[in-house]
Backbone as a chain_set.jsonl record, in Angstrom:
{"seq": "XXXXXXXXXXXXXXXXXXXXXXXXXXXXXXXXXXXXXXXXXXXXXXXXXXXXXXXXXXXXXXXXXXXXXXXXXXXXXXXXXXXXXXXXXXXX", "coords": {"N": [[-235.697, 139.536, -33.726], [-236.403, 137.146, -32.855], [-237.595, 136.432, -35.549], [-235.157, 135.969, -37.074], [-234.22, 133.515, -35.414], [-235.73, 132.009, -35.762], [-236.226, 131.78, -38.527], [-233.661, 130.474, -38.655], [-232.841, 128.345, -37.505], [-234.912, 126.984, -38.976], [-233.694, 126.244, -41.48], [-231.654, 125.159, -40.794], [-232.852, 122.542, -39.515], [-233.679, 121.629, -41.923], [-234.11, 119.533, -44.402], [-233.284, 117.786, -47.824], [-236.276, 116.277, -49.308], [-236.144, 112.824, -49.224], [-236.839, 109.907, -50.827], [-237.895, 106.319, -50.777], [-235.585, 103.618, -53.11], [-237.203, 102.39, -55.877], [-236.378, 99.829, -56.44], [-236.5, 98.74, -54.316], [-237.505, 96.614, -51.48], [-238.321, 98.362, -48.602], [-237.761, 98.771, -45.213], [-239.11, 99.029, -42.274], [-237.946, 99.475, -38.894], [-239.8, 99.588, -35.455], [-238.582, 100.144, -32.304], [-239.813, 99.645, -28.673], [-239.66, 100.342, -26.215], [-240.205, 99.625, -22.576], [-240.507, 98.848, -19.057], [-241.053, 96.128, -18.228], [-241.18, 94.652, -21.091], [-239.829, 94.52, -24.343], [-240.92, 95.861, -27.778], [-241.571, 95.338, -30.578], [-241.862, 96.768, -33.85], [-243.016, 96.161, -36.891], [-242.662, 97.421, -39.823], [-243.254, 96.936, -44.013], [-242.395, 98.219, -46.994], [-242.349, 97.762, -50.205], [-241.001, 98.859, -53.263], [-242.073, 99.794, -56.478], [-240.676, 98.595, -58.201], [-240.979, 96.114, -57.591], [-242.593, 95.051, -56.216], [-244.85, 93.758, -58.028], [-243.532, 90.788, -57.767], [-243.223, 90.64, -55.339], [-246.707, 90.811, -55.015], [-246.907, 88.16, -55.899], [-246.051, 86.277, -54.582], [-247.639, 86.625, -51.896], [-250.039, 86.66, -52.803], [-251.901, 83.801, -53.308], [-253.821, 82.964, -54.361], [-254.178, 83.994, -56.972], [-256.328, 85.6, -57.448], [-255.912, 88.439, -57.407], [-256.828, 89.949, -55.034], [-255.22, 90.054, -51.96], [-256.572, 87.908, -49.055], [-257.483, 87.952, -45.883], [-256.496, 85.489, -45.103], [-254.311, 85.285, -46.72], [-252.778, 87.158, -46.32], [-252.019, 86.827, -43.196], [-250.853, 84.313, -43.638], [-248.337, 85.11, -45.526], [-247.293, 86.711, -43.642], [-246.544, 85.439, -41.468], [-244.322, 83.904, -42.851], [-242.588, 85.959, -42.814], [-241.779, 86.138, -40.372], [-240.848, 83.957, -39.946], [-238.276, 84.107, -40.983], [-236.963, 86.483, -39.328], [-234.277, 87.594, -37.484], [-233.981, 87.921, -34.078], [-231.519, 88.77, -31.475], [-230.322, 89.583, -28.287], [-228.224, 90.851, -26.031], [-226.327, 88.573, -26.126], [-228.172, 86.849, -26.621], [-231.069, 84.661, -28.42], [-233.846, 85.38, -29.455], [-235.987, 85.147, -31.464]], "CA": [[-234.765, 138.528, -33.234], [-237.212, 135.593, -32.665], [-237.507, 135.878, -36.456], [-234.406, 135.448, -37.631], [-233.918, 132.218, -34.572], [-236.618, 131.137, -36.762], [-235.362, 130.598, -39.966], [-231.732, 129.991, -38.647], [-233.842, 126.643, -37.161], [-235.698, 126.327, -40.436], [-232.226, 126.512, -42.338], [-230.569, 123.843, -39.787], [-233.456, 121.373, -39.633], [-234.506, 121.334, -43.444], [-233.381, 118.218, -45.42], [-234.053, 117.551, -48.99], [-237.192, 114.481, -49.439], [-235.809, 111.362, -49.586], [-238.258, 108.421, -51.243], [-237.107, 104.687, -51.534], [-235.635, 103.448, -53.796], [-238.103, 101.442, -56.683], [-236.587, 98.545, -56.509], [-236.329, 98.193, -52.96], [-238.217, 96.298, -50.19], [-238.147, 98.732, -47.891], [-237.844, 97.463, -44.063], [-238.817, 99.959, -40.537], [-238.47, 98.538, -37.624], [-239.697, 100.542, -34.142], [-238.831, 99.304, -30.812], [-240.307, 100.306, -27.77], [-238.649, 99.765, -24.54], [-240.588, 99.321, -20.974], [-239.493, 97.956, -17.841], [-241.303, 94.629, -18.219], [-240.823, 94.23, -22.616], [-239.483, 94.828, -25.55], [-241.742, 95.387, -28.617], [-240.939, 95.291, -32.393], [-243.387, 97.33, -34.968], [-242.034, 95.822, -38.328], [-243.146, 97.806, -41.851], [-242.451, 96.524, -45.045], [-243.104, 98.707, -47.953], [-242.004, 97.543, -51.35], [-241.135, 99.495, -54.225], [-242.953, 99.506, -57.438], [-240.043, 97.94, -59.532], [-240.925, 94.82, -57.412], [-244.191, 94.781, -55.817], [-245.289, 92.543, -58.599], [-243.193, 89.867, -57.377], [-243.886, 90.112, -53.805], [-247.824, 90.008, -54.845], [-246.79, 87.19, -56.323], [-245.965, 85.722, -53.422], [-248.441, 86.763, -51.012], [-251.351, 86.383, -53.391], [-251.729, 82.287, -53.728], [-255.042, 82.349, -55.0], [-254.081, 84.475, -57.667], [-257.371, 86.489, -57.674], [-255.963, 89.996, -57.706], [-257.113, 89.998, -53.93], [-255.082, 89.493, -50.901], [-257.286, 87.932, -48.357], [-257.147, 87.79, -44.177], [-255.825, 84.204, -44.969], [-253.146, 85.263, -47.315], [-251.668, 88.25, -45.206], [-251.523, 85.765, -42.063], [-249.498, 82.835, -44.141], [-246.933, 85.748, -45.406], [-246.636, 87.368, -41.941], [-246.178, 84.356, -40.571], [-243.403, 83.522, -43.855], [-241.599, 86.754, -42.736], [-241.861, 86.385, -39.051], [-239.836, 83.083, -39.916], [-237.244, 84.6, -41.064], [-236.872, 87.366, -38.7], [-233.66, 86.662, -36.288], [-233.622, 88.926, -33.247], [-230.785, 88.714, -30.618], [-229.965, 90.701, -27.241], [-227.471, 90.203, -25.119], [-225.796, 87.23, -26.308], [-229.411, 85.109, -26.392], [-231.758, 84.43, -29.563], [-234.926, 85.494, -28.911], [-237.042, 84.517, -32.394]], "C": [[-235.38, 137.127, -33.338], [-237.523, 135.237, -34.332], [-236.175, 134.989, -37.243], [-234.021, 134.067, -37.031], [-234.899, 131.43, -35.731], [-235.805, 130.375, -37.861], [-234.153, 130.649, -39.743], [-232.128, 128.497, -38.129], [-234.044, 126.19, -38.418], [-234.205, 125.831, -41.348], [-231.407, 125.138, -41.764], [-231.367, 122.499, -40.232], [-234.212, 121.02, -41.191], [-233.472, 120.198, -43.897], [-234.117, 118.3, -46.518], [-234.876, 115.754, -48.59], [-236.467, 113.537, -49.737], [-236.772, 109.823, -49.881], [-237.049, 107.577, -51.693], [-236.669, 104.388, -52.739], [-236.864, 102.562, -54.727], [-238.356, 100.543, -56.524], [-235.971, 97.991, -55.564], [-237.205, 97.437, -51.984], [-237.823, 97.113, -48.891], [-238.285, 98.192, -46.734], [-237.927, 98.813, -42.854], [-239.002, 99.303, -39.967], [-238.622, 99.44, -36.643], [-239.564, 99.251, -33.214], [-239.393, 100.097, -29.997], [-240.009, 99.608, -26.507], [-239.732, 99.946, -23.095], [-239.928, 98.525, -20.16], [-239.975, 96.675, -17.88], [-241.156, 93.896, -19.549], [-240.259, 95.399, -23.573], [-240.342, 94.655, -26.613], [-241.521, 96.224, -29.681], [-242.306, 95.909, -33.05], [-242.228, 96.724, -36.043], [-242.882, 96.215, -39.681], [-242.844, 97.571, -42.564], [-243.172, 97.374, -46.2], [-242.033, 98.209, -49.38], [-242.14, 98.406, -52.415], [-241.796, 98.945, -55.378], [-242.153, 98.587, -58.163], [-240.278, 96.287, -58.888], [-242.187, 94.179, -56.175], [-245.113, 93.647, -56.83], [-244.766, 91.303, -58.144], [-243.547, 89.417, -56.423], [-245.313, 89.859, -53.674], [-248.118, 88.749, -55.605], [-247.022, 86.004, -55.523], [-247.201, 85.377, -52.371], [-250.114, 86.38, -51.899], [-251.542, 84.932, -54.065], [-252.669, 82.12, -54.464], [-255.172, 82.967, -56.631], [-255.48, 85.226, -58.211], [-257.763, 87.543, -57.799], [-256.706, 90.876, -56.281], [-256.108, 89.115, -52.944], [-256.022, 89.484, -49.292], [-256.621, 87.99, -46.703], [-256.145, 86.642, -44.434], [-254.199, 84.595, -45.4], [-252.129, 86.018, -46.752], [-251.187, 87.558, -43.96], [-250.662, 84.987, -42.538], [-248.338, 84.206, -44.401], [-246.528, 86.527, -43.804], [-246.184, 86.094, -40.795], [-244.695, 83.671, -41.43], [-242.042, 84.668, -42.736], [-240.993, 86.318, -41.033], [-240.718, 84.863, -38.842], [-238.324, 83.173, -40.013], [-236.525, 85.944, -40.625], [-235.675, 86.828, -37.482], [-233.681, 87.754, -34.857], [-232.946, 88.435, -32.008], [-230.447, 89.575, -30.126], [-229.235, 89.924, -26.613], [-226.514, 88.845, -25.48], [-227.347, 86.038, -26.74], [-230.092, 85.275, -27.683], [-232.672, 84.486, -29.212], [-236.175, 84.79, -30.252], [-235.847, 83.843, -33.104]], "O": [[-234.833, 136.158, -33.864], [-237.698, 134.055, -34.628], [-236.163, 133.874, -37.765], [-233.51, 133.289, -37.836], [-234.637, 130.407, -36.363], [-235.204, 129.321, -38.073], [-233.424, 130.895, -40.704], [-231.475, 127.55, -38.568], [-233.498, 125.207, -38.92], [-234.154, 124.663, -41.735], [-230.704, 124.345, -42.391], [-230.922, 121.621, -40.972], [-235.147, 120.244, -41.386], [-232.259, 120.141, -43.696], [-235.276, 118.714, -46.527], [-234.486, 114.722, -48.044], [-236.119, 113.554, -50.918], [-237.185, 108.973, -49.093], [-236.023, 107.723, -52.356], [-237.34, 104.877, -53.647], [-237.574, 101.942, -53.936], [-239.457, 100.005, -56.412], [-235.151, 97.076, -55.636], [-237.951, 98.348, -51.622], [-237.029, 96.579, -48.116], [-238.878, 97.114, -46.75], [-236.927, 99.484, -42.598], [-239.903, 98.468, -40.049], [-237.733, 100.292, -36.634], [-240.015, 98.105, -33.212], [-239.576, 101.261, -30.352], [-240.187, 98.469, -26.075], [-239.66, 101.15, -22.85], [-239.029, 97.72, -20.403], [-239.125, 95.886, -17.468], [-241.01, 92.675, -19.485], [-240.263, 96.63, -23.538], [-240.748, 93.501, -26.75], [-241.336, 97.441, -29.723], [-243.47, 95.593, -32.804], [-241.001, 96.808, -36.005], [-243.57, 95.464, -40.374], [-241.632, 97.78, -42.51], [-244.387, 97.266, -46.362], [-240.834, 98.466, -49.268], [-243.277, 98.811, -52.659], [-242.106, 97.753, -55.385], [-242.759, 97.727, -58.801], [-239.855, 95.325, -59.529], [-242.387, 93.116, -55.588], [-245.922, 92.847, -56.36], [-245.677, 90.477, -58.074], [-244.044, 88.306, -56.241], [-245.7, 89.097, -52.789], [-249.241, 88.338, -55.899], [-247.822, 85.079, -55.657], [-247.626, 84.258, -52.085], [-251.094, 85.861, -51.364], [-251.363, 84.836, -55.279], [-252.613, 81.216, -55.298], [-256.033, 82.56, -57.41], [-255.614, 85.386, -59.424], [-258.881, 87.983, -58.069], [-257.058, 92.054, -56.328], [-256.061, 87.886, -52.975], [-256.195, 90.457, -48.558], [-255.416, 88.061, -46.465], [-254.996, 86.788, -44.016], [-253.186, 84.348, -44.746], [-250.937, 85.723, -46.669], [-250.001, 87.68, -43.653], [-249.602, 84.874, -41.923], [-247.486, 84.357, -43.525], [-245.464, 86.698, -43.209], [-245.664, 86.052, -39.68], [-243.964, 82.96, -40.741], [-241.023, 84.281, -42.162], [-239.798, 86.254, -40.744], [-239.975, 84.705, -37.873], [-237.443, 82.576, -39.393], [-235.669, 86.475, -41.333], [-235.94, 85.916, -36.699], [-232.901, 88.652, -35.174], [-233.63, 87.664, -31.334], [-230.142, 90.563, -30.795], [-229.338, 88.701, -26.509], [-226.089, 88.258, -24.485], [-227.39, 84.843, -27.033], [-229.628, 86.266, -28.247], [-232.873, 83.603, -28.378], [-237.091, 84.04, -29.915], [-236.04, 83.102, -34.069]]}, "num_chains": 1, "name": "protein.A"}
């Protein structure tokens, strides 16, 4: 009995893999809720068909190295253009 619950589970919760598209900028965001804040995890993974562009971007010195400096100026690029609103109010 406990086998077959098994794979009647396995059978329910299986999905086929799903990978990004190429030529996407992928975007996760987590929140995490407590009683005193709210706090944002923000991932950005870029697909291959356009990862050249974005280390385009992020890499100023063009040295085939992004440094401490260069990851701070784009996280600070994105973080500009990040809008987040609750409630009616504008928070960034």
């Amino acid at each position: 009995m406990k086998s077959v619950l098994l794979g009647g589970l396995l059978v329910l919760l299986a999905t086929g893999a799903r990978a990004h598209r190429l030529d996407e900028y992928l975007q996760a965001t987590r929140v995490s809720v407590a009683t005193n804040r709210i706090e944002l995890s923000l991932e950005l993974t870029p697909g291959v068909a356009v990862v050249d562009q974005l280390l385009v971007v992020i890499d100023q010195d063009r040295d085939g190295q992004i440094s401490k400096e260069e990851a701070a100026a784009y996280a600070q690029r994105v973080l500009k253009d990040i809008r987040l609103r609750l409630d009616e109010r504008n928070w960034l």
